[in-house]
VEXRO-562517 format. One record per residue: residue number from 1; residue in three letters; z, x, y of N, C-alpha, C in turn. Coordinates in steps of 0.2 Angstrom, whole numbers, plus 2048, in hexadecimal, padded with zeros to 3 digits. Atoms other than C-alpha are relative to their C-alpha. Example, Ala and Ser with C-alpha at 12.3 -4.5 7.8 and 13.67 -1.06 7.14 Angstrom:
(1, ALA, (800, 804, 7FA), (827, 83E, 7EA), (800, 804, 806));
(2, SER, (7FF, 7FC, 7FA), (824, 844, 7FB), (803, 7FC, 805));
//
This chain:
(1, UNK, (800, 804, 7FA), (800, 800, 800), (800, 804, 806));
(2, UNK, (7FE, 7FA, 7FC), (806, 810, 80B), (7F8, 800, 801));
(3, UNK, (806, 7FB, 801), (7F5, 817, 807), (7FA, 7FC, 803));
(4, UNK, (805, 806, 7FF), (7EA, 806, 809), (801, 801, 809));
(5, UNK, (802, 802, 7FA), (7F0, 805, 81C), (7FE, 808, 803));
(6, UNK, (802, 7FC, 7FB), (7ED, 816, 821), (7F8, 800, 7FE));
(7, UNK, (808, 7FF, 802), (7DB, 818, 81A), (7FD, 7F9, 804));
(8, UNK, (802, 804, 7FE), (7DA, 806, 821), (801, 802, 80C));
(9, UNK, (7FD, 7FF, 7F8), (7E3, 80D, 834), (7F9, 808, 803));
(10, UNK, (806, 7FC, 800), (7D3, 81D, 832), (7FD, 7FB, 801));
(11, UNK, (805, 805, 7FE), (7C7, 810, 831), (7FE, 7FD, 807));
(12, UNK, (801, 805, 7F9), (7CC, 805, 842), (800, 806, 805));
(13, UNK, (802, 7FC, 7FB), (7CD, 816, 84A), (7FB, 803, 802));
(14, UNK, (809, 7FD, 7FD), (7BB, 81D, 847), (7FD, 7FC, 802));
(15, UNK, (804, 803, 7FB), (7B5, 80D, 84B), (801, 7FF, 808));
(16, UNK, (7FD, 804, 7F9), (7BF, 80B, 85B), (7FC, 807, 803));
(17, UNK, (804, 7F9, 7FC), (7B7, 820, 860), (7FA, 7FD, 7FF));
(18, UNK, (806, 800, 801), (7A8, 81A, 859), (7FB, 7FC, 806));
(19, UNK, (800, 806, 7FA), (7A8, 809, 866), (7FF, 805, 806));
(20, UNK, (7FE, 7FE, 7FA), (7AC, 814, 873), (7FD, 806, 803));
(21, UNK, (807, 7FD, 7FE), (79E, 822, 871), (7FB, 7FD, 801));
(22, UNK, (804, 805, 800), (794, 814, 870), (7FD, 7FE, 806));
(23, UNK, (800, 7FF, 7FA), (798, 80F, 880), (800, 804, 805));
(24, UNK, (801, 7FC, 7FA), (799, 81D, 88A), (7F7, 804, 801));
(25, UNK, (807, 7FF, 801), (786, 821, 883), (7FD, 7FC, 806));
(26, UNK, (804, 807, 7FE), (781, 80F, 888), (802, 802, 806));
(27, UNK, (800, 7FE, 7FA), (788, 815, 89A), (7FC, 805, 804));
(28, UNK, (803, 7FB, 7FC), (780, 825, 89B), (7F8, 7FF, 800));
(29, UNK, (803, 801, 801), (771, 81E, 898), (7FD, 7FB, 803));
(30, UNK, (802, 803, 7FB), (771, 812, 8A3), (801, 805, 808));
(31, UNK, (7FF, 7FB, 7FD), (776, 81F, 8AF), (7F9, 804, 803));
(32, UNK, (807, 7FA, 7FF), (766, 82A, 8AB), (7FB, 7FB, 801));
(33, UNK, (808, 805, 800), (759, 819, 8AD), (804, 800, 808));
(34, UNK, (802, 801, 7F9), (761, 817, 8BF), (7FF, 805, 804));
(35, UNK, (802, 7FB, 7FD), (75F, 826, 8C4), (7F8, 803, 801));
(36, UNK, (807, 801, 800), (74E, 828, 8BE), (7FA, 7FA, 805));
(37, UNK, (802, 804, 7FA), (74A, 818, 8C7), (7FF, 801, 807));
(38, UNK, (7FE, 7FE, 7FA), (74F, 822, 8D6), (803, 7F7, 804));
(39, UNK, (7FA, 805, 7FD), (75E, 813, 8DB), (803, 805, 804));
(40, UNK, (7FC, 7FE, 7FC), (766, 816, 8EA), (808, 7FF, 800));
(41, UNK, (7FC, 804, 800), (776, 811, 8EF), (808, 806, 7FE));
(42, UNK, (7FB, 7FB, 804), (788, 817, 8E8), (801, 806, 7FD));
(43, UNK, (7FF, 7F9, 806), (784, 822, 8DB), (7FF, 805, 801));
(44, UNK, (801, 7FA, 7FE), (77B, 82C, 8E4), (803, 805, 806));
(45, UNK, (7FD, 7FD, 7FB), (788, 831, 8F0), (800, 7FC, 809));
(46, UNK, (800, 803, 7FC), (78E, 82D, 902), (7FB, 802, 804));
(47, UNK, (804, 800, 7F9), (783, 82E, 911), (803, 809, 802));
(48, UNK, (7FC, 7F9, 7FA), (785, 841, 91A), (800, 7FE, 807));
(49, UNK, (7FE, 802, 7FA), (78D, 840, 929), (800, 809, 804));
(50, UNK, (803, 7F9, 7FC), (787, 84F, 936), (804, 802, 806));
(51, UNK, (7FC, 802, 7FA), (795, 848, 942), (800, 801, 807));
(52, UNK, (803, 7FF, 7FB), (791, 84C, 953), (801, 804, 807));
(53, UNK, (801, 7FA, 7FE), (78B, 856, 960), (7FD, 7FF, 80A));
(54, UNK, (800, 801, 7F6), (78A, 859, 974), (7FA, 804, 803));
(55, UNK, (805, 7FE, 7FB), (77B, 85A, 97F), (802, 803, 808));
(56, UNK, (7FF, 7FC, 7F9), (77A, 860, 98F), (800, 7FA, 804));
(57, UNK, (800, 808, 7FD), (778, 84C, 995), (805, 7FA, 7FC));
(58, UNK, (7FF, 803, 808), (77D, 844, 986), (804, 801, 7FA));
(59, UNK, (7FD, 7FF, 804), (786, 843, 978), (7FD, 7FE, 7F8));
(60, UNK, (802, 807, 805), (77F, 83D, 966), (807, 801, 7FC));
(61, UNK, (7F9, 801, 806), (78D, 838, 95A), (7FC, 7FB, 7FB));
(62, UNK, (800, 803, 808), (791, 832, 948), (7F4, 801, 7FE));
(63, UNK, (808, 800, 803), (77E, 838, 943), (802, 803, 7F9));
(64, UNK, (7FE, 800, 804), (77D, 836, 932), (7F7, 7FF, 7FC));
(65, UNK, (807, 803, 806), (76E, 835, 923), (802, 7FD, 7FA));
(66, UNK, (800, 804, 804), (76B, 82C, 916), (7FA, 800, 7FB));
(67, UNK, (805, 800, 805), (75D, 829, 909), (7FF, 7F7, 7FF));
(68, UNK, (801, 808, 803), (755, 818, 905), (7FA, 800, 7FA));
(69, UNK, (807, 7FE, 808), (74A, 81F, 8F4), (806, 803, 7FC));
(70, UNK, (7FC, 7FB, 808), (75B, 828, 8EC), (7FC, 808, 7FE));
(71, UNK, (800, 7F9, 800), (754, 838, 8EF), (805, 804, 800));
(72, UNK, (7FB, 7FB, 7FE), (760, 847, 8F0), (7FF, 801, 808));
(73, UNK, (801, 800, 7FB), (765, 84B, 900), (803, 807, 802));
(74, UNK, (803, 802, 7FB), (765, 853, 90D), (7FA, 800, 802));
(75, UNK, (805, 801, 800), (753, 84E, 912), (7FE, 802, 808));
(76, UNK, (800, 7FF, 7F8), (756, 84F, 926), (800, 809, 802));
(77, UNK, (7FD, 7FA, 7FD), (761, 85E, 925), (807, 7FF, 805));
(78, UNK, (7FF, 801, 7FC), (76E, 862, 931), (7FB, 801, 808));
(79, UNK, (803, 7FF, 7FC), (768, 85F, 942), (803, 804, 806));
(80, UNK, (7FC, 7FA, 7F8), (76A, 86C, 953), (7FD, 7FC, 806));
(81, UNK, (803, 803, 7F7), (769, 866, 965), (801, 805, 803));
(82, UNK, (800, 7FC, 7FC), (765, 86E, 974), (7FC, 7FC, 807));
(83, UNK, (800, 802, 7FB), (765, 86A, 984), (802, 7F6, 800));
(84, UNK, (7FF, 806, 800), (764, 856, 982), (7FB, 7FC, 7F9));
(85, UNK, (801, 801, 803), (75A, 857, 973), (802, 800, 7F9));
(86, UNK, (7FD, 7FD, 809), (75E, 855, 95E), (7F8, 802, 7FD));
(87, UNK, (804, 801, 806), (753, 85B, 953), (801, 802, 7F9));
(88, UNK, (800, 7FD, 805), (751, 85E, 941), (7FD, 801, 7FD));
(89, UNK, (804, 7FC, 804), (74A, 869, 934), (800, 7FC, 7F9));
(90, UNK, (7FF, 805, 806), (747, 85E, 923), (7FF, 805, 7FC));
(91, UNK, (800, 7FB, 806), (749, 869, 913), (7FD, 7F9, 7FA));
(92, UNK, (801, 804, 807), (740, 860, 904), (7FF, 7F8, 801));
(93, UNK, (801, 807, 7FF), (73B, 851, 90D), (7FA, 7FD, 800));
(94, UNK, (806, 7FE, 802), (72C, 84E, 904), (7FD, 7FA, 7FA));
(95, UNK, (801, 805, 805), (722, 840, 8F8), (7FA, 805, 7FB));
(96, UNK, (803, 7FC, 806), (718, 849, 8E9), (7FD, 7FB, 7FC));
(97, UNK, (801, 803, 806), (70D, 840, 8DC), (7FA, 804, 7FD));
(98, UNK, (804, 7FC, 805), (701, 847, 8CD), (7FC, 7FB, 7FB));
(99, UNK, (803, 804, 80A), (6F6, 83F, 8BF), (7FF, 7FA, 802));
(100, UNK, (800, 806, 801), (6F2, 82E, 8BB), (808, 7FC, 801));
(101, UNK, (7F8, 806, 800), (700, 820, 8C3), (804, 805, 802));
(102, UNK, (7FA, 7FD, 7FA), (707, 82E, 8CE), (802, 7FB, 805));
(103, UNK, (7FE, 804, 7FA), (713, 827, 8DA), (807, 803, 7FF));
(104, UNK, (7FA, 7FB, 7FD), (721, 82F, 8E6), (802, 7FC, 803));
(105, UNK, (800, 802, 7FE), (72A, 826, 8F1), (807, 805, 806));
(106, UNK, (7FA, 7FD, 7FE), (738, 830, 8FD), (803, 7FD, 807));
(107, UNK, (7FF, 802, 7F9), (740, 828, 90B), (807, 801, 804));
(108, UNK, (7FB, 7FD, 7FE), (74E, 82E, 915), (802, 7FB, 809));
(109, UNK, (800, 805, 7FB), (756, 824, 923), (808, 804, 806));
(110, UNK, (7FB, 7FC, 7FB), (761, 82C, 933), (803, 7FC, 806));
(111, UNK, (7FE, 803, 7F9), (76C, 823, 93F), (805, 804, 803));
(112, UNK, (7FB, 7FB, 7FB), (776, 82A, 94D), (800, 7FD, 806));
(113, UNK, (7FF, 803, 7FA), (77D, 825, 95F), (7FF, 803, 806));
(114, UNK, (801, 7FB, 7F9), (779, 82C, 971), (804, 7FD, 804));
(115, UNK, (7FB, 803, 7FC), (786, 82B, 97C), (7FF, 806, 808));
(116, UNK, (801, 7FD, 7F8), (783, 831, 98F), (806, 802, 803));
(117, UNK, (7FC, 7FF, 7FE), (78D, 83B, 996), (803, 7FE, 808));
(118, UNK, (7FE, 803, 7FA), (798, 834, 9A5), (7FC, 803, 808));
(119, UNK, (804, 801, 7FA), (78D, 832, 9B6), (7FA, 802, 7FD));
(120, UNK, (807, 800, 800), (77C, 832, 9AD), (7FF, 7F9, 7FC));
(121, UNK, (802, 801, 801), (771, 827, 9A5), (7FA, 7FE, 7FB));
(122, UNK, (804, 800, 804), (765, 823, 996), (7F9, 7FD, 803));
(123, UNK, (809, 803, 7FB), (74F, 822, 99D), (7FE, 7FD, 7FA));
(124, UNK, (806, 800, 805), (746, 825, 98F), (802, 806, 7FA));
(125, UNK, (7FF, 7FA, 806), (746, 82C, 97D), (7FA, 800, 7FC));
(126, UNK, (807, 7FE, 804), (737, 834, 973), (803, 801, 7F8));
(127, UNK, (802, 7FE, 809), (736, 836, 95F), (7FA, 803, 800));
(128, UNK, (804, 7FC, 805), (72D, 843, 956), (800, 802, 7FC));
(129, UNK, (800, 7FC, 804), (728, 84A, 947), (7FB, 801, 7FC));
(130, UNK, (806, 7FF, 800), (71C, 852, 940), (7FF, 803, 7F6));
(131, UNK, (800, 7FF, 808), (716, 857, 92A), (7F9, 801, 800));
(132, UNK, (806, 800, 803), (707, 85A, 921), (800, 7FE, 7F9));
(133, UNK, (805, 801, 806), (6FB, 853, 912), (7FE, 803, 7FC));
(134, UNK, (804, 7FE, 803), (6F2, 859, 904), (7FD, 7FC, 7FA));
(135, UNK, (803, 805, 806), (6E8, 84E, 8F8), (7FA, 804, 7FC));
(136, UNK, (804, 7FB, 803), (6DF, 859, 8EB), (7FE, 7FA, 7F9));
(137, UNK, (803, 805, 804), (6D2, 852, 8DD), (7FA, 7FE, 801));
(138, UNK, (805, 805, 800), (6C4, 846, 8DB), (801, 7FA, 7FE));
(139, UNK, (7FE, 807, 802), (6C9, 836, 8DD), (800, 7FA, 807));
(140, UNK, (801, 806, 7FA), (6CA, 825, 8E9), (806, 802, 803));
(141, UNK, (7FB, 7FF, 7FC), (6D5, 820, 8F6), (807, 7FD, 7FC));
(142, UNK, (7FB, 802, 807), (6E2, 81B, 8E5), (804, 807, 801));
(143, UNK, (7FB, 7FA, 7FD), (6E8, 82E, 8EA), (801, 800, 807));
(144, UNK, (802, 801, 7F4), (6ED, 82D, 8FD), (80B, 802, 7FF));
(145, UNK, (7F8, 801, 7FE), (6FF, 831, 904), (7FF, 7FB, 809));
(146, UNK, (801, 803, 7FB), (706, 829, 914), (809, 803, 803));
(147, UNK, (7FA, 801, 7FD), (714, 82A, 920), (803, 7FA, 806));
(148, UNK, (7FD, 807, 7FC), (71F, 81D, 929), (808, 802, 802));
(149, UNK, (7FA, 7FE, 7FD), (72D, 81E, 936), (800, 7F8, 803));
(150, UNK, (7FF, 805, 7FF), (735, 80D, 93A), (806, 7FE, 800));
(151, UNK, (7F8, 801, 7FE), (746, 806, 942), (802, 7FD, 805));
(152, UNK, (7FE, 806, 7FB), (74F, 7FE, 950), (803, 806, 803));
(153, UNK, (7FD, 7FF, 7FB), (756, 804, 95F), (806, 7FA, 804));
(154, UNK, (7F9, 806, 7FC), (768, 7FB, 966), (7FF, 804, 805));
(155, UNK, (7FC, 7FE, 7FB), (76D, 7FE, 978), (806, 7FC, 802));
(156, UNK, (7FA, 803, 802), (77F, 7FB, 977), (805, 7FF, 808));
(157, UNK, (7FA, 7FF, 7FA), (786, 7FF, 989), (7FB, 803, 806));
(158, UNK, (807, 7FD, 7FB), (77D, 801, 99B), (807, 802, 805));
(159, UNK, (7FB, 7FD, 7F9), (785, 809, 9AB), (806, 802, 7FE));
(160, UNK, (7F8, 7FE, 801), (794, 80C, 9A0), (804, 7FC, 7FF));
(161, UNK, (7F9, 808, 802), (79A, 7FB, 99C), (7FB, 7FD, 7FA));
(162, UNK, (802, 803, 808), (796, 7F4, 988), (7FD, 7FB, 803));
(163, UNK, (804, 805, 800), (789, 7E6, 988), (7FE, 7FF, 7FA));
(164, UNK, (801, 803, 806), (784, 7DA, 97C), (7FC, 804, 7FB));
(165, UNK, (806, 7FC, 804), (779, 7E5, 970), (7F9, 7FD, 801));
(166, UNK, (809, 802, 802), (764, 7E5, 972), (800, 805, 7FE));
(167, UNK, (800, 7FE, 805), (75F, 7EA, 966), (7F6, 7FE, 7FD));
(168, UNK, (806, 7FF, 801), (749, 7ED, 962), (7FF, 804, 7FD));
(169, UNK, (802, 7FB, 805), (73F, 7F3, 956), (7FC, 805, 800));
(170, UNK, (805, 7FA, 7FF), (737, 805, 956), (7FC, 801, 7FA));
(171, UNK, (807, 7FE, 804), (727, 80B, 94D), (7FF, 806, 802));
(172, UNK, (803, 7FA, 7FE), (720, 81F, 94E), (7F9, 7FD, 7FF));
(173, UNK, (805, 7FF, 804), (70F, 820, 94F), (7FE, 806, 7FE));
(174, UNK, (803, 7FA, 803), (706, 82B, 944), (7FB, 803, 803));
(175, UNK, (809, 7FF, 801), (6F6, 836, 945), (800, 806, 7FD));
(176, UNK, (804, 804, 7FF), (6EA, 838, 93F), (800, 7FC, 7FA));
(177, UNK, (7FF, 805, 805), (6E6, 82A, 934), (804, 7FB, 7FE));
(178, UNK, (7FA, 806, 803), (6F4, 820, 937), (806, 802, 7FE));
(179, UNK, (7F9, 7FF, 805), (700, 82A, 92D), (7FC, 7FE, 7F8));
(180, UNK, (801, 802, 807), (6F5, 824, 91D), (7FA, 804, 7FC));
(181, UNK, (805, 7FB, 803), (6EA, 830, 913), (7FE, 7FF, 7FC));
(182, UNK, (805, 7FF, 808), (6DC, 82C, 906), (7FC, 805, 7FC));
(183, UNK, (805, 7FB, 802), (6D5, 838, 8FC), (7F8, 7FE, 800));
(184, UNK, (807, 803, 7FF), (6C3, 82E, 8FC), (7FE, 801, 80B));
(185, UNK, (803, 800, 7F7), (6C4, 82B, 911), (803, 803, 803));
(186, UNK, (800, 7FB, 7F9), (6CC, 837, 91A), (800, 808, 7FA));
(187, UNK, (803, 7FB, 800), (6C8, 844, 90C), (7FA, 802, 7FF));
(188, UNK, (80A, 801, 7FE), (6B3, 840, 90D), (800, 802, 7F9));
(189, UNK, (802, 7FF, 806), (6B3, 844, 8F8), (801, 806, 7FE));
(190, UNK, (7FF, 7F8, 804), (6B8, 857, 8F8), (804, 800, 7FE));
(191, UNK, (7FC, 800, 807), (6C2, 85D, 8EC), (808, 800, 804));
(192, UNK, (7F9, 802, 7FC), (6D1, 860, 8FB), (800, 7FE, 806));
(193, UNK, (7FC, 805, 7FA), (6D8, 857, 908), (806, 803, 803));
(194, UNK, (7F9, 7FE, 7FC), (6E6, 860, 914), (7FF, 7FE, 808));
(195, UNK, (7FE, 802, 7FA), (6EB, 85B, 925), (807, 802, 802));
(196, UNK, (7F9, 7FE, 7FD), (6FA, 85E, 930), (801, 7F9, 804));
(197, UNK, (7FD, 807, 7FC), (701, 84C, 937), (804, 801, 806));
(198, UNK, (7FA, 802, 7FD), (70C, 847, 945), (801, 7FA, 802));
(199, UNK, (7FE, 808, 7FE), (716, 838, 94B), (804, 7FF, 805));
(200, UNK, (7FC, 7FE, 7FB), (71D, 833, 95B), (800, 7F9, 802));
(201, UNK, (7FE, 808, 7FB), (725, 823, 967), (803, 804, 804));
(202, UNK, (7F9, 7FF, 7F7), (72C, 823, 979), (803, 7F9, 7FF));
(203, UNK, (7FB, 806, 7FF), (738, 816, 97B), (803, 800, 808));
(204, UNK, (7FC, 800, 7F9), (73B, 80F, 98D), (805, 7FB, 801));
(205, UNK, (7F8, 803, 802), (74D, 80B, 98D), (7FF, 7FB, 806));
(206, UNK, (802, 807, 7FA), (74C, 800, 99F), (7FD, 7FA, 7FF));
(207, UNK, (804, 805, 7FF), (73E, 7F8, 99B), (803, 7FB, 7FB));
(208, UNK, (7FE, 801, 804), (747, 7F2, 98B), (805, 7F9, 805));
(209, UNK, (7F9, 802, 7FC), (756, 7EC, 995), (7FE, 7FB, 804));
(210, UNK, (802, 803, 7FC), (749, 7E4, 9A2), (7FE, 7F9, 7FB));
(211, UNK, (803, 808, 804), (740, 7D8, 994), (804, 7FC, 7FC));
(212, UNK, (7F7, 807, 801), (754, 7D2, 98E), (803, 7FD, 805));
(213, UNK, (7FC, 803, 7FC), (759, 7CD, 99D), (807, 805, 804));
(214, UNK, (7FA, 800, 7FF), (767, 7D9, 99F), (7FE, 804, 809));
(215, UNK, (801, 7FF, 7F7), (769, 7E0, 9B3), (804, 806, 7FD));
(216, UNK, (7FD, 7FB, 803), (76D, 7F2, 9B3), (7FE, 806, 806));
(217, UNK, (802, 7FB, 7FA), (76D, 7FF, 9C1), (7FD, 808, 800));
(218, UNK, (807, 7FA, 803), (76A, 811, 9BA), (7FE, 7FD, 7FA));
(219, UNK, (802, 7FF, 804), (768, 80D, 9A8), (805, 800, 7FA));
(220, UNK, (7F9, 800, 808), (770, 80C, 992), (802, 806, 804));
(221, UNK, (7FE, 7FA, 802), (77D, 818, 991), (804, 802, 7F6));
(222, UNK, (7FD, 7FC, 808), (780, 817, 97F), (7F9, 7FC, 7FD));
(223, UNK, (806, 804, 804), (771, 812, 973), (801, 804, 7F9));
(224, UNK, (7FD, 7FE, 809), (772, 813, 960), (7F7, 800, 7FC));
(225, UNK, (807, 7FE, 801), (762, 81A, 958), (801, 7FE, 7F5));
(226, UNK, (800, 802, 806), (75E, 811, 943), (7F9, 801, 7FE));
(227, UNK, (806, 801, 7FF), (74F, 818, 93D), (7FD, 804, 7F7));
(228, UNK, (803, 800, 806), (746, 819, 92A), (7F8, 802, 800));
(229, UNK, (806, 7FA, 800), (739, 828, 926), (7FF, 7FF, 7F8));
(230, UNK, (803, 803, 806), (730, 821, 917), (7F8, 806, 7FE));
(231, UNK, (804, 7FE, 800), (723, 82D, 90E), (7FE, 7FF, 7F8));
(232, UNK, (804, 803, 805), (717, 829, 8FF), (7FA, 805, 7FD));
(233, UNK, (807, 7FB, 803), (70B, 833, 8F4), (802, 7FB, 7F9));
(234, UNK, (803, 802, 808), (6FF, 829, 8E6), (7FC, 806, 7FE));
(235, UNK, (806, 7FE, 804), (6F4, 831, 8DA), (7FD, 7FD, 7FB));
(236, UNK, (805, 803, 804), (6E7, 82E, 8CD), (7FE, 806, 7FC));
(237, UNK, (801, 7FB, 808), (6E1, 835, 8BD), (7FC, 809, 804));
(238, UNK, (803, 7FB, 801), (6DA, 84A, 8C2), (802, 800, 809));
(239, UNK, (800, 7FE, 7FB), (6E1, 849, 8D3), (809, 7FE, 803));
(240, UNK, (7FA, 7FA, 7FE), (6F3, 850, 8DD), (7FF, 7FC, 807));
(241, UNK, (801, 803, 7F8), (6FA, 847, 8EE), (807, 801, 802));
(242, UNK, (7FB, 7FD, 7FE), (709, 850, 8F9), (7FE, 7FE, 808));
(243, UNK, (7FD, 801, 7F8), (711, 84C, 90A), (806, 804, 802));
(244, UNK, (7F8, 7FE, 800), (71D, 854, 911), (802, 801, 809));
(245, UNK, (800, 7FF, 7F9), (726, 855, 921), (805, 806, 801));
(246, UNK, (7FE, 7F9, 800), (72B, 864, 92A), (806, 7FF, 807));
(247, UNK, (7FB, 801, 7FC), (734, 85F, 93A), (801, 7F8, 802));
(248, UNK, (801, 807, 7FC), (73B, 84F, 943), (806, 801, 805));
(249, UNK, (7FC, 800, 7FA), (742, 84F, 955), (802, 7FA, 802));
(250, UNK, (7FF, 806, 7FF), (74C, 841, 955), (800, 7FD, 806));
(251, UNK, (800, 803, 7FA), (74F, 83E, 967), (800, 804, 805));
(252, UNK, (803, 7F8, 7FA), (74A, 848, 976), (801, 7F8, 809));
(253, UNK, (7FE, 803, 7F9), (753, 83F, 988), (7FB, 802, 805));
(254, UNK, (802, 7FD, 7F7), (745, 841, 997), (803, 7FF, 806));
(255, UNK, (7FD, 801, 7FA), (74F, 83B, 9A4), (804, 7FE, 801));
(256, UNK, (7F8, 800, 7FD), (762, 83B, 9AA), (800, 7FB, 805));
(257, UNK, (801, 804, 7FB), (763, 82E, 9B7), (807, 800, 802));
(258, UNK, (7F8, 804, 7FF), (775, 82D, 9C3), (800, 7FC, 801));
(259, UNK, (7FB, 809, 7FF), (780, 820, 9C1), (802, 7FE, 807));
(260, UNK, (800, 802, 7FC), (781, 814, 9CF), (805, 804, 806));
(261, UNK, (7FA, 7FE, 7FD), (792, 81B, 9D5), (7FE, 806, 805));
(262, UNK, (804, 7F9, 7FE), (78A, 82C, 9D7), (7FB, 800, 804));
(263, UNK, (807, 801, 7FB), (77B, 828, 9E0), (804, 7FB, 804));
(264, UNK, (7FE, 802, 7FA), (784, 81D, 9ED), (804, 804, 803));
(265, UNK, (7FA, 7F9, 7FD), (792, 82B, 9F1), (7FA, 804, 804));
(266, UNK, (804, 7F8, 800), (782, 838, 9F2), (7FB, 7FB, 808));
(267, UNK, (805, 804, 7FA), (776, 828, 9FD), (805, 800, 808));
(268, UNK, (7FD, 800, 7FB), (785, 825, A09), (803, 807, 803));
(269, UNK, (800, 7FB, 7FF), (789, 838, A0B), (7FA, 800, 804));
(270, UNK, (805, 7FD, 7FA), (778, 83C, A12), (7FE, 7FA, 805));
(271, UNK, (7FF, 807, 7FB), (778, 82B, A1B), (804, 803, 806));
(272, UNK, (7FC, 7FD, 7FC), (787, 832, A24), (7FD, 806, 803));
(273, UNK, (803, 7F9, 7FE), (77F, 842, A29), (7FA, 7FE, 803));
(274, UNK, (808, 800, 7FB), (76E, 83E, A2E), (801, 7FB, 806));
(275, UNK, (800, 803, 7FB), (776, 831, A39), (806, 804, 808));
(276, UNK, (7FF, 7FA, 7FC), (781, 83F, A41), (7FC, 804, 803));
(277, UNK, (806, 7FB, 7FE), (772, 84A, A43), (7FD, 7FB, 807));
(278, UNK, (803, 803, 7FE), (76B, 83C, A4B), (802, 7FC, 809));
(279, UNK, (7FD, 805, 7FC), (776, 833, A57), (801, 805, 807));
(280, UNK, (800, 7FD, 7F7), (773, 836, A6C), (808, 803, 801));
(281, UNK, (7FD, 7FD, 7FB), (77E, 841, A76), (802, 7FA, 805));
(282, UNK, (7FF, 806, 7FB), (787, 834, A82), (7FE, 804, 806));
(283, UNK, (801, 7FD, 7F8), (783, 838, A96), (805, 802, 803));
(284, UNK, (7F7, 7FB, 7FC), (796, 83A, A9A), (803, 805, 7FD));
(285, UNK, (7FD, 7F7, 801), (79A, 849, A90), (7FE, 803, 803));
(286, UNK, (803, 7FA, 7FC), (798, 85A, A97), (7FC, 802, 7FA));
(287, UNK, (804, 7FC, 806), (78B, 864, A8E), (803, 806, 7FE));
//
């Protein structure tokens, strides 16, 4: 009987190991299909935060990337400013496809905030960024890469006082060809195809302001930049299609403008003087 229950106490424990390799398999293996998927999300970690950094007008804060393909990251880089400028160097930000029913998809997504420093003003802000193609083979426009930048602009606070958020949507445009590359019509049938791209948008902050209605004397002083850099390479049977990008300048400040306070102090200053300069001699003084 002693003997009956231990041979029987073996048994419920190799099946309880065995249950429980079982499971950890079925997990790992769900594991390896979401990754191959390339799924975003949790698994692949949180967001990198670049925390932030002080211009010579401005400040950008909480800039931070992300990924919307589940790629590895970082795909921006850290970013360097200078003067009133960010920009960044992208390590491996890049779509690849080969052979029959190639397809790549990499997409990386960057926000961050500008915040002006006290007595100036936000005018106007530029995007740039620039990459190159190569589509090798003989084949149609079924091999083609392309590029796409797309996102919204908030302005959260004007003159230095918080406002309801406006909020618009931004687009780069590409050239040439759009940002879209076919091996049949932008490569004419030869066997390669390479180009150099760029992409770029101004953004006028006032005018923004003026077609919401909001009333504002110099200008935002904090605006929040959200903006998804999407790249794609297809192929086809005996033919190779690469994109890749090299720089992106996220935002480059043209103009400071003083704040109201500033520029009245400085108008009524030289008001006082030129009307000094200006004002007769009375006839009863002595000379």
């Amino acid at each position: 009987m002693i003997v009956a229950k231990s041979v029987l106490g073996c048994r419920c424990a190799r099946s309880i190991l065995i249950s429980a390799a079982a499971r950890s398999f079925t997990f790992l293996l769900a594991f390896l299909a979401a990754d191959l998927c390339g799924l975003p999300d949790a698994a692949f970690g949180a967001p990198i935060s670049y925390g932030s950094h002080t211009g010579t007008s401005v400040n950008y804060v909480n800039v931070t990337e992300d990924t919307t393909t589940g790629d590895n990251r970082p795909l921006f880089g850290p970013p360097t400013v200078t003067g009133n400028s960010i920009d960044f160097n992208p390590t491996g930000f890049d779509a690849e496809a080969s052979g029959a029913g190639g397809s790549d998809n990499t997409g990386g997504r960057i926000t961050f905030s500008v915040q002006a420093h006290p007595g100036n003003a936000i005018s106007s802000i530029q995007f740039s960024e620039a990459g190159d193609t190569t589509l090798s083979g003989v084949g149609t426009d079924a091999t083609s890469t392309a590029v796409t930048a797309d996102g919204t602009i908030t302005i959260n606070a004007v003159d230095g006082a918080a406002i309801t958020p406006v909020t618009r949507p931004i687009s780069l445009t590409f050239s040439p060809s759009g940002g879209t590359y076919g091996l049949a019509t932008d490569g004419g049938g030869l066997p390669i195809f390479h180009t150099q791209w760029t992409g770029s948008l101004s953004v006028n902050l006032p005018a923004i302001l003026t077609s919401a209605g909001v009333p504002f004397v110099a200008g935002p002083t904090n605006v929040s930049v959200d903006l998804v850099n999407l790249m794609t390479a297809r192929s086809q049977a005996g033919t190779d299609a690469l994109i890749n990008k090299h720089d992106f300048g996220g935002l480059s400040i043209t103009a400071i403008i003083p704040e109201p306070a500033s520029g009245l102090l400085l108008a009524v200053g030289l008001g006082g003087v030129l009307l000094t300069c200006r004002r007769p001699k009375s006839p009863n003084l002595p000379e």
